[in-house]
C-alpha positions as CSV (number, residue, x, y, z in Angstrom):
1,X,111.2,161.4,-242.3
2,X,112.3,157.9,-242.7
3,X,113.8,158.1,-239.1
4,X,110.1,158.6,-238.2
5,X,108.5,156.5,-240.0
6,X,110.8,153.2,-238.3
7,X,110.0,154.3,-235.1
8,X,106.3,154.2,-235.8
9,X,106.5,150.9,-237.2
10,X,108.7,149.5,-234.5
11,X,105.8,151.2,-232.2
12,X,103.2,149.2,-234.1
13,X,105.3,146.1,-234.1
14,X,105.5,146.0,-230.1
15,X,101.9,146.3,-229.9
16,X,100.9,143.6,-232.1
17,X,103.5,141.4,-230.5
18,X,102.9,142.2,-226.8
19,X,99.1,140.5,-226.7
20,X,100.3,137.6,-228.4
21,X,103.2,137.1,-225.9
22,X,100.9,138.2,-222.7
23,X,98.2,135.3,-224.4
24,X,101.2,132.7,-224.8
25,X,102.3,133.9,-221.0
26,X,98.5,133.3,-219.9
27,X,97.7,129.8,-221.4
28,X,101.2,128.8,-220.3
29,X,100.3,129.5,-216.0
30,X,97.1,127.8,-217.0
31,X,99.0,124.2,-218.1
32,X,101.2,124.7,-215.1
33,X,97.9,125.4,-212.8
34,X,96.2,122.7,-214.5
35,X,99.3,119.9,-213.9
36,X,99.7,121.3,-210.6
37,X,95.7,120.5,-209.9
38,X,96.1,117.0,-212.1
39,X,99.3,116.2,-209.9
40,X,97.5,116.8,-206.3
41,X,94.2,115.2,-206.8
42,X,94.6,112.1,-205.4
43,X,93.4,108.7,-207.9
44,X,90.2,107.3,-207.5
45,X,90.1,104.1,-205.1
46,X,87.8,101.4,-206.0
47,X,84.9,101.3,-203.9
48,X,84.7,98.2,-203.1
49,X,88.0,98.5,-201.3
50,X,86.4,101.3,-199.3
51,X,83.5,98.9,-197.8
52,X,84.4,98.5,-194.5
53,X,85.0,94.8,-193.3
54,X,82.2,92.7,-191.7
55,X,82.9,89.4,-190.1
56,X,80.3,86.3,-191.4
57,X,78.4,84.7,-188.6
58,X,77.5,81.3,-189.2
59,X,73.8,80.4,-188.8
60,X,72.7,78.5,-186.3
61,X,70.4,75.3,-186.9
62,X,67.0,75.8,-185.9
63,X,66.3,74.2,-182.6
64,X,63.7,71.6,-182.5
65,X,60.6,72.8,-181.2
66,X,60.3,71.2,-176.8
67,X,57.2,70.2,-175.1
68,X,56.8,73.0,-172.2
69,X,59.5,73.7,-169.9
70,X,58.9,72.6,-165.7
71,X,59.0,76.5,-164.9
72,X,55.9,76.3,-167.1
73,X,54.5,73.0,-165.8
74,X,55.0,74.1,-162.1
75,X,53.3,77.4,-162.7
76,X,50.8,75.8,-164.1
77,X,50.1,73.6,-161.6
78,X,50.2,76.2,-158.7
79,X,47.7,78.0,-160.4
80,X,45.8,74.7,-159.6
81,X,46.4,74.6,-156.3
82,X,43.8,74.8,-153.6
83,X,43.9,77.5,-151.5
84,X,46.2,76.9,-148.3
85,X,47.9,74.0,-149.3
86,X,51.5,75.0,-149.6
87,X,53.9,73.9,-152.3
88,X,56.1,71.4,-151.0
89,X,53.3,69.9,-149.0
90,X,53.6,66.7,-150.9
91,X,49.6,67.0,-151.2
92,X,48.0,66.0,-154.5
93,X,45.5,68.1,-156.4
94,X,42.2,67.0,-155.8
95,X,41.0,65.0,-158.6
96,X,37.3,65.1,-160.6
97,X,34.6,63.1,-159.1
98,X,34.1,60.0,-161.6
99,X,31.2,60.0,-163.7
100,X,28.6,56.9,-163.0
101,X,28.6,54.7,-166.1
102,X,25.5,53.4,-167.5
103,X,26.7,50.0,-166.7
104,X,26.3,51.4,-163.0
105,X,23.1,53.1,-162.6
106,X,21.5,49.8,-164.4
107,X,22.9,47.6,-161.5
108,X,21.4,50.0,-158.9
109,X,18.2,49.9,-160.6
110,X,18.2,46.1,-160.8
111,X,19.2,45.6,-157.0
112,X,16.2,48.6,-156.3
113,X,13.4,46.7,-158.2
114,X,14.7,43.3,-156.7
115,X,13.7,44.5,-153.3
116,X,10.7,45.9,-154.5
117,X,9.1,42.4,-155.7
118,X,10.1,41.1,-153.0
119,X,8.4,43.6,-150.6
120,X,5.7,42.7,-153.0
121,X,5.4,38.8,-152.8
122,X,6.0,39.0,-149.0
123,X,3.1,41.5,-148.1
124,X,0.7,39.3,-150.5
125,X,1.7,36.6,-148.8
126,X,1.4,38.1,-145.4
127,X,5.3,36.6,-144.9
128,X,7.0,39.3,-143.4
129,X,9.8,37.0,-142.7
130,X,11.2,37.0,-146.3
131,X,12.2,40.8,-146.4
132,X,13.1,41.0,-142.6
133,X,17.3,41.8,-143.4
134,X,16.4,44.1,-146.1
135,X,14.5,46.4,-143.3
136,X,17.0,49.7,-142.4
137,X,18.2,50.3,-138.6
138,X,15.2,52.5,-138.3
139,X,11.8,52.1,-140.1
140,X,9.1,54.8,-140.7
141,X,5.5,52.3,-140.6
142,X,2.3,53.8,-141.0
143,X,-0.5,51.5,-141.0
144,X,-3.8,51.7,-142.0
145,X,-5.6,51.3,-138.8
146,X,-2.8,50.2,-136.7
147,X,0.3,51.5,-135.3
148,X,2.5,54.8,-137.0
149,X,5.8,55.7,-135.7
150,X,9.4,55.4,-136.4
151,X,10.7,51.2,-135.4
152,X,14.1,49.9,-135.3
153,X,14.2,47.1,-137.9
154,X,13.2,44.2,-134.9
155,X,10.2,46.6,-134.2
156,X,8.9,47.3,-137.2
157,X,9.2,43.3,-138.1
158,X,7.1,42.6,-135.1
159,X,4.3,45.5,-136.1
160,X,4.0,44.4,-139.6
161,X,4.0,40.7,-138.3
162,X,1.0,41.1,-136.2
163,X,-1.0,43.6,-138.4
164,X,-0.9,41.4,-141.3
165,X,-2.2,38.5,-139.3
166,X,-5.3,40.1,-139.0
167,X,-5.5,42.0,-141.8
168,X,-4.4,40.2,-145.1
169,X,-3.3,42.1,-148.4
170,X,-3.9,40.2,-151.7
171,X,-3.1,41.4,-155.9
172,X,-0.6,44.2,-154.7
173,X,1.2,45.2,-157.7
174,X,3.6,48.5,-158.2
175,X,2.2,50.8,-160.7
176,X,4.4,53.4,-160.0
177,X,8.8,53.0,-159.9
178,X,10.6,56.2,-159.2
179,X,14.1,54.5,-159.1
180,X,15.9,57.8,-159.2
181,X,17.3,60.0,-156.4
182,X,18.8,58.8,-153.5
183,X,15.4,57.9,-151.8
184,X,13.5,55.5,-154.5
185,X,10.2,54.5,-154.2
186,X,7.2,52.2,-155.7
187,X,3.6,52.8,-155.1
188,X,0.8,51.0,-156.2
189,X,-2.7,49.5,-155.1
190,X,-3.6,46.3,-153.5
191,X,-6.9,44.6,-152.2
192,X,-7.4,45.0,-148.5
193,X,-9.7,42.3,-146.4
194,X,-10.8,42.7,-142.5
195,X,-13.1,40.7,-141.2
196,X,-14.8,39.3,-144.0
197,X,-15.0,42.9,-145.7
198,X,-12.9,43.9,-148.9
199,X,-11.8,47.5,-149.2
200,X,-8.6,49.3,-151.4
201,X,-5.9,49.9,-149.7
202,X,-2.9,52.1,-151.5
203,X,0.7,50.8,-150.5
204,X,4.1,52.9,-150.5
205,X,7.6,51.6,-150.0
206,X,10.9,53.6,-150.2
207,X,14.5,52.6,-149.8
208,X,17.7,54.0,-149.2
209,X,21.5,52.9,-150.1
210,X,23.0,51.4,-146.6
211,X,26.9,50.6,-147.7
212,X,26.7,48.6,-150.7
213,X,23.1,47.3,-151.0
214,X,19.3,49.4,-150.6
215,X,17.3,48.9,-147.6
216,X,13.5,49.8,-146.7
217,X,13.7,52.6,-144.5
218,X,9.5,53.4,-145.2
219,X,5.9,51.2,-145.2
220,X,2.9,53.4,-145.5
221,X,-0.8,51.4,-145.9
222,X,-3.2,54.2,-146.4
């Protein structure tokens, strides 16, 4: 009986103790799992030493801005360039036609009305003599009653000498100046006498630019 009742204790015994020892075995591969874990991952690097490496360029100054480069300047001008006239022709560009200053149309207008009075004062004074050079090399005359035709400037002095020697003109004045244009002209009305009669006569008078000074190149008596 008592025989029995060790060997059922010693049974009892065996099974509270195996658990306990199977527990102890089980947390004990778990320290060994966990330092063989702890010992093979590897430390933590900083991260900064893991950036990888870049070199520093040094900035450059800003250059300074330049006027436009000859490539620019030469394309520019032979986009310029006249048709056919090669590059290295050593031709210039044409240039722009000047502009006529004030200052220069008044002196053309002076030198015009000059001629005009004196057309004036030498028909009223039947002295055709006094505007003789300022007749052109050829001279369109119409007369009133007298010869028409185009004169060479000794002709048309000797038509207008002999007409106004019978025929004399007296209070011509200009009412009329169109001093613009390349053909000016001055019209205006005069007293007309033949043979002790008195009529109206009108008188025209145009001029054209011969080199550097106007000449009459028209008389009309109408």
């Amino acid at each position: 009986m008592n025989r029995g009742l060790t060997i059922s204790i010693l049974i009892i015994g065996l099974v509270i103790l195996s658990p306990a020892q199977d527990r102890k075995q089980v947390l004990r591969g778990r320290g060994e799992d966990s330092g063989e874990v702890s010992r093979a991952r590897p430390r933590a690097q900083d991260p900064k030493r893991l950036e990888p490496k870049t070199e520093r360029k040094e900035k450059r100054p800003a250059e300074k801005e330049q006027g436009p480069s000859r490539k620019d300047t030469e394309s520019h001008s032979e986009r310029n360039r006249p048709k056919g006239v090669p590059a290295d022709s050593g031709q210039d560009l044409p240039q722009a036609t000047p502009v006529h200053k004030p200052q220069e149309q008044s002196g053309k207008r002076s030198d015009q009305r000059r001629v005009f009075e004196t057309v004036k004062e030498g028909l009223n004074g039947a002295r055709i003599g006094s505007f003789a050079e300022l007749l052109a090399p050829q001279v369109h005359v119409n007369l009133k009653g007298g010869e028409t035709g185009y004169f060479s400037s000794g002709q048309a002095y000797y038509v207008l000498e002999n007409y106004f020697q019978a025929k004399k003109i007296s209070g011509l004045e200009f009412s009329t100046l169109e001093e613009s244009g390349l053909t000016p002209y001055a019209t205006g009305s005069a007293g007309f006498h033949h043979k002790g009669s008195r009529e109206t006569a009108q008188v025209y008078v145009s001029l054209s630019q011969l080199g550097d000074r106007w000449v009459i190149t028209q008389i009309k008596i109408y």
